[in-house]
N, CA and C atoms as an extended XYZ file, in Angstrom:
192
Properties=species:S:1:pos:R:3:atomname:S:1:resname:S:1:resid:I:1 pbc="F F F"
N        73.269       20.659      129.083 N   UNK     1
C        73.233       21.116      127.708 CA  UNK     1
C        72.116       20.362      126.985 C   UNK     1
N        71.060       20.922      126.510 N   UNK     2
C        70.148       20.214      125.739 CA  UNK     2
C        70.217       20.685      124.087 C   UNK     2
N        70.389       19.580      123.496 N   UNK     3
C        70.310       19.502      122.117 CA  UNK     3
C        68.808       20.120      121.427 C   UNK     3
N        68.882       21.023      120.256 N   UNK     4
C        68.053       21.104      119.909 CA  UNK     4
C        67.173       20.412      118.700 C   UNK     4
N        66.039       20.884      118.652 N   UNK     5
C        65.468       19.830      117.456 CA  UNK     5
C        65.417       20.241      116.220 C   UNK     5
N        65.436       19.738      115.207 N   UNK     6
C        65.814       20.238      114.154 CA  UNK     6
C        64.311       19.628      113.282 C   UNK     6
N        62.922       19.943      113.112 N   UNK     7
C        62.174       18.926      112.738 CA  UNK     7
C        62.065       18.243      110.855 C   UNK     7
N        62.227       17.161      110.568 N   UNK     8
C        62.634       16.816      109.108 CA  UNK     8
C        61.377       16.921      108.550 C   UNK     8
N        61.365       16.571      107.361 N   UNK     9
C        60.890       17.185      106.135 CA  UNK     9
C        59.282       16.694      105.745 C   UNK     9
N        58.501       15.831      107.020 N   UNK    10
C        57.249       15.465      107.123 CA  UNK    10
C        57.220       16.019      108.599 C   UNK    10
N        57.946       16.527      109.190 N   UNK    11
C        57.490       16.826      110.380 CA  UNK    11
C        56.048       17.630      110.482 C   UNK    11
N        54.934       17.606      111.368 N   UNK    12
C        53.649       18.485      111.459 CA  UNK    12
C        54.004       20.139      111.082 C   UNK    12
N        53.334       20.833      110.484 N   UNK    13
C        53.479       22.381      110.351 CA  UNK    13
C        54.995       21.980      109.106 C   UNK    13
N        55.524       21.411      108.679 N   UNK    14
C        56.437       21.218      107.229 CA  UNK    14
C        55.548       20.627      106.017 C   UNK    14
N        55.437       21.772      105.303 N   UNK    15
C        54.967       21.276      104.289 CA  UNK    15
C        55.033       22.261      103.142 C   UNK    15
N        56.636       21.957      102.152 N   UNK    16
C        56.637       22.197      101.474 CA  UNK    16
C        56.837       20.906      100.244 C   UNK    16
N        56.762       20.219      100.618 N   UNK    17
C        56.542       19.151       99.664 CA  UNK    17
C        58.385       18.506       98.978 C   UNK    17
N        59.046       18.473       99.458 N   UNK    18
C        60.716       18.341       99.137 CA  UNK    18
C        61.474       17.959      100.414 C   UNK    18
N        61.885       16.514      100.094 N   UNK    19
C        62.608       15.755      100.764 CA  UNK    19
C        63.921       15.822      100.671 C   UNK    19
N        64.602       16.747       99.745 N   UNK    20
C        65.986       16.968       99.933 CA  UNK    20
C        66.340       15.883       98.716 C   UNK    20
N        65.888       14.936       98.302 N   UNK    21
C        66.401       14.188       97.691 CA  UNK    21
C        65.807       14.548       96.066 C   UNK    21
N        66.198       14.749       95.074 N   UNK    22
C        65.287       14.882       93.506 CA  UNK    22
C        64.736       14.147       93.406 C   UNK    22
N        64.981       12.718       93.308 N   UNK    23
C        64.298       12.229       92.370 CA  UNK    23
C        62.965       11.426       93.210 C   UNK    23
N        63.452       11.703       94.530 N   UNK    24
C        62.073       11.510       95.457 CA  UNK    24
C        61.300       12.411       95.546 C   UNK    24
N        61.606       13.436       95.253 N   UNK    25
C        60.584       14.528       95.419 CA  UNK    25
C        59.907       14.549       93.686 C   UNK    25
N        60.889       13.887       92.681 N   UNK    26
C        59.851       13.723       91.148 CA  UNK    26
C        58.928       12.841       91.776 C   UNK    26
N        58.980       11.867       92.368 N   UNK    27
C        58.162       10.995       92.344 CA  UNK    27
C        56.761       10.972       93.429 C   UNK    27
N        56.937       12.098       94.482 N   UNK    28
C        56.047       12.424       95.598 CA  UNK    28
C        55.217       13.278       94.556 C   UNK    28
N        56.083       14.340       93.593 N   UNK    29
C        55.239       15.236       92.927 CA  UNK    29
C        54.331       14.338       91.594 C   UNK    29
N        54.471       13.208       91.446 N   UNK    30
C        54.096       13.021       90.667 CA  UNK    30
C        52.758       11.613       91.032 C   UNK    30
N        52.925       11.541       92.473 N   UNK    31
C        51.638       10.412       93.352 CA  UNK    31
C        50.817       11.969       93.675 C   UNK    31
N        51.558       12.980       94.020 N   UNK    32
C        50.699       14.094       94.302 CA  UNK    32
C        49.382       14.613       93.131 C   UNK    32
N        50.006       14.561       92.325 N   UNK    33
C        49.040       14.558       90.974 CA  UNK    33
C        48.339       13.586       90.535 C   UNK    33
N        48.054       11.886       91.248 N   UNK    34
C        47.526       11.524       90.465 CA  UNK    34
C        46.173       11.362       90.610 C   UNK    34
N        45.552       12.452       91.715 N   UNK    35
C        43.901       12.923       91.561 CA  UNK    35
C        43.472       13.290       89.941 C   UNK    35
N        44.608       14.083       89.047 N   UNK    36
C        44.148       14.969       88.109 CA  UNK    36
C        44.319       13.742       87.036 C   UNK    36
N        44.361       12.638       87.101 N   UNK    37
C        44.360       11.434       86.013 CA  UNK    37
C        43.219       10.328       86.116 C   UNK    37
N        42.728       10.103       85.221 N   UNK    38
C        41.472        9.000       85.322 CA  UNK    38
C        42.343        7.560       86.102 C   UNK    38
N        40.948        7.117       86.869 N   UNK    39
C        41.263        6.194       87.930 CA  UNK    39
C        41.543        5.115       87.231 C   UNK    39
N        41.500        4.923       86.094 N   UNK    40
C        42.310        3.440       85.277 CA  UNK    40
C        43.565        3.583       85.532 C   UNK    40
N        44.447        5.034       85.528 N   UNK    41
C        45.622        4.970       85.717 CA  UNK    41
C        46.056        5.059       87.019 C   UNK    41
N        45.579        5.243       87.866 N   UNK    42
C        46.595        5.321       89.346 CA  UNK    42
C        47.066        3.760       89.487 C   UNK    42
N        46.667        2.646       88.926 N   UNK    43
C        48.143        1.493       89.084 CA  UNK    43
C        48.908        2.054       89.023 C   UNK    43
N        48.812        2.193       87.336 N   UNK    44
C        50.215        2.069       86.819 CA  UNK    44
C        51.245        3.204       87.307 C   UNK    44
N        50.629        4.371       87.616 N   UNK    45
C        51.108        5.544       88.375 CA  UNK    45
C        52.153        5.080       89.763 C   UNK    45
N        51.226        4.478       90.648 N   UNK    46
C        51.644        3.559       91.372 CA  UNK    46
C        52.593        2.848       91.397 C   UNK    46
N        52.614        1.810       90.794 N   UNK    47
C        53.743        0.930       90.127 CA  UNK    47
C        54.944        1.608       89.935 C   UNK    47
N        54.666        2.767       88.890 N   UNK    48
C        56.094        4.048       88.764 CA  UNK    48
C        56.572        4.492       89.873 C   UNK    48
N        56.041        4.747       90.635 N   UNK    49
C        56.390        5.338       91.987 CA  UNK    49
C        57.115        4.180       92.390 C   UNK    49
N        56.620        3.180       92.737 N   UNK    50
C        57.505        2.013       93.296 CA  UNK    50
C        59.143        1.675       93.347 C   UNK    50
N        58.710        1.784       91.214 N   UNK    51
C        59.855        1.463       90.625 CA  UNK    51
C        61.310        1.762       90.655 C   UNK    51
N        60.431        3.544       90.722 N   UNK    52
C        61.187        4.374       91.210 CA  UNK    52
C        62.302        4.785       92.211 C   UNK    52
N        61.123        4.695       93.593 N   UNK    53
C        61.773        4.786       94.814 CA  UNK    53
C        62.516        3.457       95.177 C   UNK    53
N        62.262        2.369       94.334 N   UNK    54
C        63.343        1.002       94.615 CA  UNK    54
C        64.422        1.974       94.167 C   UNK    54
N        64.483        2.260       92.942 N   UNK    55
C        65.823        2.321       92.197 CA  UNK    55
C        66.866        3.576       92.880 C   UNK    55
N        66.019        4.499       93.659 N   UNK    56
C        67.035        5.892       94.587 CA  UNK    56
C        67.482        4.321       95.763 C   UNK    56
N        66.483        3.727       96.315 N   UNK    57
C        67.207        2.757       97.162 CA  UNK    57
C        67.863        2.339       97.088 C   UNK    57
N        67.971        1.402       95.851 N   UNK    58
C        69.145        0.253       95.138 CA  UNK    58
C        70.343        1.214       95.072 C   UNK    58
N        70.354        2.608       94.442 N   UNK    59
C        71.588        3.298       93.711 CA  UNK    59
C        72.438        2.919       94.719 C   UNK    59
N        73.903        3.409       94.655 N   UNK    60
C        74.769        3.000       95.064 CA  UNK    60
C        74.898        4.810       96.157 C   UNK    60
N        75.425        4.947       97.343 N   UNK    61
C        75.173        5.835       98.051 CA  UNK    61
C        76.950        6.529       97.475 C   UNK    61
N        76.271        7.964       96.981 N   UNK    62
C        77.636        8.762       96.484 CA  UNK    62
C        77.977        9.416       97.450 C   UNK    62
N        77.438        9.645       98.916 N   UNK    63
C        78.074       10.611       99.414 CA  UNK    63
C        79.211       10.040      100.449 C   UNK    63
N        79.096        8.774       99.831 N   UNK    64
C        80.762        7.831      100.922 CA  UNK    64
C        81.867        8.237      100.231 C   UNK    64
């Protein structure tokens, strides 16, 4: 019996841009955009993103 593959959400040929998760996908959509902002801001852009994806980490996991 061989299991099949199921490929996740960066897999090659996937690319719709959505990780299943919201507020990771606000924050992919929003490093995705930051070509269209003057280069003084991609820190701080940066930084947000960080902040961000700490804080889906830190949350407390609801689906236990």
């Amino acid at each position: 019996m061989t299991e099949q593959f199921e490929p996740g959400p960066f897999a090659p040929g996937h690319d719709d841009g959505h990780t299943g998760v919201a507020a990771v996908d606000e924050v992919v959509a929003m490093v995705d955009a930051v070509d269209q902002r003057d280069l003084a801001d991609h820190v701080e852009v940066f930084t947000q993103a960080h902040e961000r994806l700490r804080g889906v980490l830190d949350a407390p996991d609801e689906s236990a």
